[in-house]
ROLUM-768931 format. One line per field, with one value per residue (C-alpha): residue in one letter; x, y, z. Coordinates in steps of 0.05 Angstrom, whole numbers. Example, Ala and Ser with C-alpha at 12.3 -4.5 7.8 and 13.67 -1.06 7.14 Angstrom:
2
type = (A,S)
X = (246,273)
Y = (-90,-21)
Z = (156,143)
This chain:
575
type = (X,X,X,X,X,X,X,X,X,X,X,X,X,X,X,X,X,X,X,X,X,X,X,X,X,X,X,X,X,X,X,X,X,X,X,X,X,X,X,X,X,X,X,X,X,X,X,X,X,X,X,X,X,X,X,X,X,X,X,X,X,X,X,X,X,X,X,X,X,X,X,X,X,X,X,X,X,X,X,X,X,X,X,X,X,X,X,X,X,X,X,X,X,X,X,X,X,X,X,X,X,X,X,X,X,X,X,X,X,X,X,X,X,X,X,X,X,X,X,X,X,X,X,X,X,X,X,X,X,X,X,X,X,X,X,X,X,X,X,X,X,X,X,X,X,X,X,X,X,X,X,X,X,X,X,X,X,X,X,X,X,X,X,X,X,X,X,X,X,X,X,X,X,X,X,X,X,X,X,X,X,X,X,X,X,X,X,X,X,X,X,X,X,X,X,X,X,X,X,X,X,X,X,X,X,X,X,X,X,X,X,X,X,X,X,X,X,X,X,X,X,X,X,X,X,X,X,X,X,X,X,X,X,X,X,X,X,X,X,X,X,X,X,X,X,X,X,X,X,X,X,X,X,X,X,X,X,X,X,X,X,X,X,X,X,X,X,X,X,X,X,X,X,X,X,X,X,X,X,X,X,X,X,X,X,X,X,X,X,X,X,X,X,X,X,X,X,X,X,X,X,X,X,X,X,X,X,X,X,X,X,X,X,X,X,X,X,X,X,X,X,X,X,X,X,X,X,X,X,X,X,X,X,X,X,X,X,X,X,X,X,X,X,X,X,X,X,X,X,X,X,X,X,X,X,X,X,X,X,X,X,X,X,X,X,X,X,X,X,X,X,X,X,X,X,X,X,X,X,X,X,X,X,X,X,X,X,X,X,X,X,X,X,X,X,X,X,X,X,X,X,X,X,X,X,X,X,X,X,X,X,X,X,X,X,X,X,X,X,X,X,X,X,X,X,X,X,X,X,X,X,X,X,X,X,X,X,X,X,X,X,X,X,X,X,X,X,X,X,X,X,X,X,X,X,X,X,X,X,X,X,X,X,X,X,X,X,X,X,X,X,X,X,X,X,X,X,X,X,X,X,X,X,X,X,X,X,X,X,X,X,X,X,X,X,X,X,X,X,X,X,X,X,X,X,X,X,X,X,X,X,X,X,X,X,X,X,X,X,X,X,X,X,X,X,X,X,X,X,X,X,X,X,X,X,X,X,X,X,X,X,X,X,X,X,X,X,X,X,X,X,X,X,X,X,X,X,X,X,X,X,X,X,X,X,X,X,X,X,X,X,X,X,X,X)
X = (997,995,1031,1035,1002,1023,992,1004,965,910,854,832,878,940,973,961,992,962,988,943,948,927,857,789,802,747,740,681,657,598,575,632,682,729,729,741,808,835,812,842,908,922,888,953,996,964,987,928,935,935,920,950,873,886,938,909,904,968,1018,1062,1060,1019,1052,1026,1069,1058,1104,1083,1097,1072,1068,1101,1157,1122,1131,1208,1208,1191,1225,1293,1268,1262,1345,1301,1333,1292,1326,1283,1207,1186,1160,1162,1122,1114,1082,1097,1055,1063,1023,1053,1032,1108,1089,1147,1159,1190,1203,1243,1272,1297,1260,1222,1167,1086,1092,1130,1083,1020,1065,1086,1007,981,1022,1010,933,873,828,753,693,648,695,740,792,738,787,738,711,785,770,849,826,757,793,856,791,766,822,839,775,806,858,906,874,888,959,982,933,954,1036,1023,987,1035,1102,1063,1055,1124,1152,1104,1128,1197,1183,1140,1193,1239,1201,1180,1244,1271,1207,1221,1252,1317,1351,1337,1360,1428,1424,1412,1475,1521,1502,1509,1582,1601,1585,1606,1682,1679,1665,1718,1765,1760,1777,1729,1739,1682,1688,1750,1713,1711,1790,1801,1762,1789,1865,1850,1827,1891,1932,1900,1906,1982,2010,1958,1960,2038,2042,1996,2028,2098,2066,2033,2101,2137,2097,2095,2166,2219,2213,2236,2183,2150,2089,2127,2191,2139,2106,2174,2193,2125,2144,2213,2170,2120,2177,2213,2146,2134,2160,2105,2047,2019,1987,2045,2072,2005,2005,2077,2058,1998,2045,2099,2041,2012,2089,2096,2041,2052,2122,2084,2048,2099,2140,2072,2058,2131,2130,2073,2109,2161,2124,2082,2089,2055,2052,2009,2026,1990,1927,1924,1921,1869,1825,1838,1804,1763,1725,1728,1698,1641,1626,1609,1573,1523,1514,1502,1482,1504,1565,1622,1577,1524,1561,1593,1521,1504,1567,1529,1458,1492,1534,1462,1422,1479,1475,1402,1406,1466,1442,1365,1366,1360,1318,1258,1217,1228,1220,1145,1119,1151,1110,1046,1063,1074,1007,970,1002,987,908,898,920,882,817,831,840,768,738,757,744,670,671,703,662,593,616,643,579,536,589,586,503,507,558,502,446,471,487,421,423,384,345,413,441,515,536,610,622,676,681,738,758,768,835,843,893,908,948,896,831,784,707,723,742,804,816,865,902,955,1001,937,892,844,789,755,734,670,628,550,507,425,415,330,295,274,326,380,442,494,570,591,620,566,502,528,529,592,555,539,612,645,592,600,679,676,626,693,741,695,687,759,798,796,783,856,888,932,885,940,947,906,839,802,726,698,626,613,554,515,445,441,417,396,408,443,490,507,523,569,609,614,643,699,721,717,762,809,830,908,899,884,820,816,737,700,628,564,548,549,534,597,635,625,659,726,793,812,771,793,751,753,729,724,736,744,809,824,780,814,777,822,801,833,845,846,846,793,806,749,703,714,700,630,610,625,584,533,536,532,462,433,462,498,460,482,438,440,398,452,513,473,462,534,562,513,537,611,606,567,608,672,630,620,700,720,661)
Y = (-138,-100,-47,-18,-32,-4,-21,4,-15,-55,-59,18,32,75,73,74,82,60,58,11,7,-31,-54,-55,-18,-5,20,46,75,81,19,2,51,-11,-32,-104,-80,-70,-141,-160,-132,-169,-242,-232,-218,-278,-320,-321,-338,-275,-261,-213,-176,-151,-104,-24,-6,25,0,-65,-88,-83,-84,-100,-104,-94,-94,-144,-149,-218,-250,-311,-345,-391,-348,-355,-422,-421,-368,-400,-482,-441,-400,-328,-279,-278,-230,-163,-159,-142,-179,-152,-192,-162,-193,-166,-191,-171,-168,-217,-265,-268,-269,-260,-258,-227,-232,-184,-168,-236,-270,-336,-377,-373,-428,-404,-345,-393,-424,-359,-323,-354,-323,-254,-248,-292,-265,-273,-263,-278,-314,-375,-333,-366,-415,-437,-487,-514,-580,-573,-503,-529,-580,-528,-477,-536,-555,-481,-476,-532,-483,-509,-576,-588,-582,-637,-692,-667,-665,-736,-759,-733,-754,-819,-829,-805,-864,-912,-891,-894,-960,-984,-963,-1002,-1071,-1059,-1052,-1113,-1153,-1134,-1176,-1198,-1200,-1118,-1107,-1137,-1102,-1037,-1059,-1062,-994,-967,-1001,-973,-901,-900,-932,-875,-814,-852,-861,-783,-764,-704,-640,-590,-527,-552,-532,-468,-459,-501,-457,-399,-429,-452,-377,-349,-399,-392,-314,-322,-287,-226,-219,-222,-170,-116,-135,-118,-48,-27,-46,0,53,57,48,23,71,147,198,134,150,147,180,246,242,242,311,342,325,366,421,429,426,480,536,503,571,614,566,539,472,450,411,371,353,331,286,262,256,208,166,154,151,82,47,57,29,-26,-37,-36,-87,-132,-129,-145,-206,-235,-223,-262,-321,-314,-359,-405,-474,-514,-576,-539,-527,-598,-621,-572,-582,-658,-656,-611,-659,-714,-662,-628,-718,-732,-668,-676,-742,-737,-656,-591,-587,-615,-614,-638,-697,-712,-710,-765,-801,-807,-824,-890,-909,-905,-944,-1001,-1009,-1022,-1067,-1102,-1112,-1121,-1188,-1203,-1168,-1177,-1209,-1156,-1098,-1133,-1132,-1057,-1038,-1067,-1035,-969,-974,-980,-924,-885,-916,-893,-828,-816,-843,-800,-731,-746,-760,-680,-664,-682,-646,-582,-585,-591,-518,-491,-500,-472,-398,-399,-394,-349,-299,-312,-291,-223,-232,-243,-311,-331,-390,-423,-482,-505,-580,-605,-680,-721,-764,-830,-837,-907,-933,-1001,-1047,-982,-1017,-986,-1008,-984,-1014,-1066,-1011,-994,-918,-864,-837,-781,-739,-704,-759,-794,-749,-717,-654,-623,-557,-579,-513,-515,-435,-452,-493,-557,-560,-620,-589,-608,-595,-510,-515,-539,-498,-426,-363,-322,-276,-335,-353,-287,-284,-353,-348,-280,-324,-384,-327,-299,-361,-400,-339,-304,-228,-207,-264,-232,-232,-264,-256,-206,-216,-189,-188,-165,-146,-193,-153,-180,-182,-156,-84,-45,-70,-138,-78,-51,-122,-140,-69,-85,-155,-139,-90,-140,-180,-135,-118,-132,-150,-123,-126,-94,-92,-79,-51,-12,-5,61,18,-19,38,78,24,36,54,75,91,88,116,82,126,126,182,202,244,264,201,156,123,117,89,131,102,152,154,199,255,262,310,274,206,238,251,191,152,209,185,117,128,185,164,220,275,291,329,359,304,250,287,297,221,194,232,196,133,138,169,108,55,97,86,17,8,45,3)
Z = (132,59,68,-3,-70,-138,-198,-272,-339,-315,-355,-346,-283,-308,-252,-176,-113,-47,30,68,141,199,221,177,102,58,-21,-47,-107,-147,-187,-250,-217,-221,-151,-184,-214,-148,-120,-193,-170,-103,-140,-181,-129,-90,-152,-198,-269,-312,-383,-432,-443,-374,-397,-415,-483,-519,-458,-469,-398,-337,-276,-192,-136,-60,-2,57,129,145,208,244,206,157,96,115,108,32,10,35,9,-57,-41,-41,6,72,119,144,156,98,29,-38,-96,-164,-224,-295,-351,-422,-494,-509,-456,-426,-350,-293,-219,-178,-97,-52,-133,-148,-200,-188,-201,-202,-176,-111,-105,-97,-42,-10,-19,44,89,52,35,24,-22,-6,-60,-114,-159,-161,-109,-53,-14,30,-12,-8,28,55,84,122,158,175,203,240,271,279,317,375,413,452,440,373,382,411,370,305,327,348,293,249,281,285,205,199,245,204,129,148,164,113,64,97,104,20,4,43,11,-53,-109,-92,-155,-157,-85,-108,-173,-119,-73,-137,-164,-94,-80,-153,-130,-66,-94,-146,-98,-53,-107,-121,-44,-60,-9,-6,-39,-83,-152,-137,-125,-177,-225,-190,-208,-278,-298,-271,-307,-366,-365,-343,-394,-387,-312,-321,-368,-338,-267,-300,-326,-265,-220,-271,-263,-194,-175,-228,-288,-285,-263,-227,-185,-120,-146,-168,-91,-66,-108,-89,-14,-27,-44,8,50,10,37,97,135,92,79,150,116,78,134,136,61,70,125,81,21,57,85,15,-14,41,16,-50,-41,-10,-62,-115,-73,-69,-141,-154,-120,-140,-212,-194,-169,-242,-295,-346,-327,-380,-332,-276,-324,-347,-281,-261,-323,-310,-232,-256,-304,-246,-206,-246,-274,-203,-197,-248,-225,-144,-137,-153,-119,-81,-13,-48,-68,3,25,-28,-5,67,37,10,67,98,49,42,112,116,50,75,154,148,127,192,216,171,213,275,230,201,279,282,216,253,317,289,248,313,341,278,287,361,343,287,313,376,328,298,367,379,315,321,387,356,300,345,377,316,288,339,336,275,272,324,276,222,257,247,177,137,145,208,170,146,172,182,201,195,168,177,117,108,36,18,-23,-54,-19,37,98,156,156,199,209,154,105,67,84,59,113,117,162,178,192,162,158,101,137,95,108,92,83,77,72,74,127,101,51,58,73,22,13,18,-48,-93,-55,-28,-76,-71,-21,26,18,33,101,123,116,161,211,205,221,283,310,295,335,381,374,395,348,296,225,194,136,107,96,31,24,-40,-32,25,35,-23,-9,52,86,142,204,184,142,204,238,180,192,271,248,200,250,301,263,240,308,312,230,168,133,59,43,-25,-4,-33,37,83,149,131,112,169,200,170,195,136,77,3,-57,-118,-182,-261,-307,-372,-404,-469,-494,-449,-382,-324,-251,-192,-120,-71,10,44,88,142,102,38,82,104,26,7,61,45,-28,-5,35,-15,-91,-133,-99,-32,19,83,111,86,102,180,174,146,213,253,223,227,301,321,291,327,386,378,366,434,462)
């Protein structure tokens, strides 16, 4: 869920604050209010590519961030491959991009990559409208929706064939290697001896660069550390008029009233406890002195395992651990070069064995796929129905891509194949009867898009599965009115039950829909445009939608009839 979204200097938007919240939220605003800005906003917080002419006039920098409570524990995952701090519930991303084209980013306030941020976005918000944001001409995302779409089915065939393409690689790595050229798999067993005898030859400990460094600082400061040590001992104890010498003469004093002032006694209590530990300290300090010195034995040595150290380092990892890790990678490798000579034969029949397994699975996921995609079809017509597009057709292919010299071959074909199958899963869409449906991406407008993905989502889920993550629709209701208007409204809040749904409309029948209603407007200061964002009380709601149904004049009649709207769809939600 999007909790908050700030945005400053983007194209006309100053600057913006806004608190989404749970369920079905809607902007509106009259035509070029710069609804689009806001949509523009989370695409760059989704990890869209940004360009300096997005920034406002006379400011160096635009900035977007929002604060995210996702769902489940994916978005975990990633953040801790990539060593980002993952603890707490929330998720902060923030983009900065500048004039000058310098772009950064920023998550939970520890900078990172776009990169990372396009891996991270799908477990925030997928953005849903009439430009390139559209993931569901993603072929990657069809197949996850169909397979989505199988319940408690799918499950199991997917672990399976997965696990089972695992076993295989492993394998098949193993057999190539052993089948290789043998003059490179001996060159391969002498470079792996060589750096297992030098990591050996090192006796590396984990952790020891960082005492080292730790040591080699202090040795090389000996002479500082000694001096100021001295000072500070002398001035707490040795010197006359020492810090706990002028405590103990302030004690003698309190003690001198302590008949005529009722606290003194206190203080002098306070005064001999702060007195100890002060000796204590001076003692500490003292000793530590006398165990000082300069030893530029000691910091040869140290520099000298150091450079062993940090050469073994840069070779095998990043540090000590990293190394020791290595260390085990090649015992594990020279055992398989060294012991699989053998065993060539037996591990060939494994590889063909495990290839089988991998085959039955795999032809066993697209057996339910065809089933699941058979009923996802027929829900998703029935969502359509509603949606202005009762004519249009939906089918779902399962396609084999072939791949020169590929090790499975199915039906006299060489075939790609994958952890995920070896199905091509694509959406074909004929929006007119008689027309040949084709492939989604290459035939369906933006507004098809945005309606067939809601249809997907209706029919995929169930109505109280989590919309996770959020869901934004910008002007899904392209071409589209009246009754069908009303239908769409019904359907995003269908969906947005448990979720969160942010919605860009012209509509009032979607609108009145809303949980929460945002107003997006333009004006005009001091020669300067600026585009507000602001969240509707209930009277201001029932203008808007008025506006909505009547244009810039609102009536009586409209106000009468945005009430009747927004009652009904409130209705319809308790319903």
């Amino acid at each position: 869920m999007l909790r908050e979204l700030h945005v400053r200097n983007l194209a006309v938007l100053a600057e913006a604050a806004v608190e989404f919240g749970a369920g079905f939220n809607v902007l509106s605003g009259e035509t070029g209010a710069g609804k689009s800005i806001v949509v523009d906003s989370l695409s760059l917080l989704a990890g869209s590519r940004a360009s300096a002419e997005l920034v406002r006039t006379g400011a160096e920098a635009l900035t977007v961030s929002g604060v995210f409570e996702p769902e489940g524990k994916g978005w975990r995952g990633v953040l801790e491959e990539a060593g980002l701090d993952a603890e707490g519930e929330e998720v902060l991303v923030r983009r900065e991009i500048g004039r000058s084209g310098r772009n950064r980013v920023f998550v939970n306030d520890q900078p990172t990559t776009l990169r990372l941020l396009a891996d991270l976005a799908p477990f925030l918000l997928r953005i849903h409208g009439q430009r390139d944001e559209l993931g569901l001409i993603e072929p990657d995302l069809q197949r996850a929706m169909l397979d989505r779409s199988g319940g408690a089915e799918a499950g199991p065939l997917l672990a399976r064939v997965a696990e089972a393409f695992d076993h295989y690689t492993r394998l098949a790595e193993r057999l190539e290697r052993l089948s290789g050229d043998d003059r490179m798999r001996r060159e391969r067993l002498d470079l792996l001896r060589f750096q297992a005898g030098e990591i050996d030859a090192a006796k590396v400990r984990a952790g020891e660069e960082v005492e080292l460094r730790a040591e080699r600082d202090m040795l090389r400061n000996a002479e500082t550390i000694a001096r100021s040590l001295g000072t500070a001992a002398t001035l707490l104890f040795d010197e006359e008029g020492a810090a706990v010498e002028r405590i103990a003469r302030a004690q003698a004093l309190l003690a001198e009233v302590e008949m005529w002032e009722p606290q003194a006694a206190a203080w002098g209590s306070e005064l001999e406890e702060v007195r100890i530990r002060l000796s204590e300290m001076a003692r500490a300090v003292q000793h530590r002195l006398g165990g000082l010195e300069a030893d530029p034995a000691r910091l040869d040595s140290v520099e000298e395992r150091l450079a062993v150290l940090e050469r073994l380092v840069r070779r095998h990892g990043g540090d000590t651990a990293a190394v020791l890790a290595r260390r085990a990678e090649i015992e594990a490798e020279l055992a398989e070069l060294e012991g699989d000579d053998v065993d060539r034969d037996e591990l060939a029949a494994k590889v063909t064995a495990a290839l089988g397994e991998y085959r039955d699975a795999a032809l066993a996921l697209s057996k339910a796929r065809e089933t699941w995609g058979k009923a996802l079809v027929e829900r998703i017509e029935g969502e359509l129905k509603d949606l202005g597009l009762a004519r249009a057709r939906l089918a779902v292919a399962l396609e084999r891509r072939r791949r020169a010299a590929s090790s499975l071959i199915l039906e006299g074909q060489e075939v790609d194949f994958g952890r995920d199958g070896v199905d091509q899963v694509v959406f074909l869409f004929a929006p007119n009867p008689g027309e040949p449906p084709r492939p989604l991406a290459r035939i369906a407008s933006g507004g098809e898009l945005s309606r067939i993905h809601l249809a997907l989502q209706l029919a995929s889920r169930g109505e109280a599965e989590k919309a996770n993550p959020t869901l934004v629709f910008d002007e899904v209701d392209t071409g589209i009115g009246g009754a069908e208007a009303a239908a769409l409204g019904a359907k995003l809040q269908r969906l947005a039950k448990g979720g969160q749904i942010l919605a860009v409309t012209h509509l009032p029948q979607v609108a009145s829909h809303a949980d929460l209603h945002f107003k997006v407007s333009k004006q005009v200061d001091g020669g300067r445009t600026s585009v507000r964002v602001e969240e509707l009380a209930t009277e201001t709601r029932v203008e808007e939608v008025a506006r909505m149904l009547a244009g810039k004049k609102v009536t009586d009649l409209s106000l009468s009839h945005a009430r009747e709207l927004i009652a009904g769809a409130a209705r319809k939600k308790r319903g």
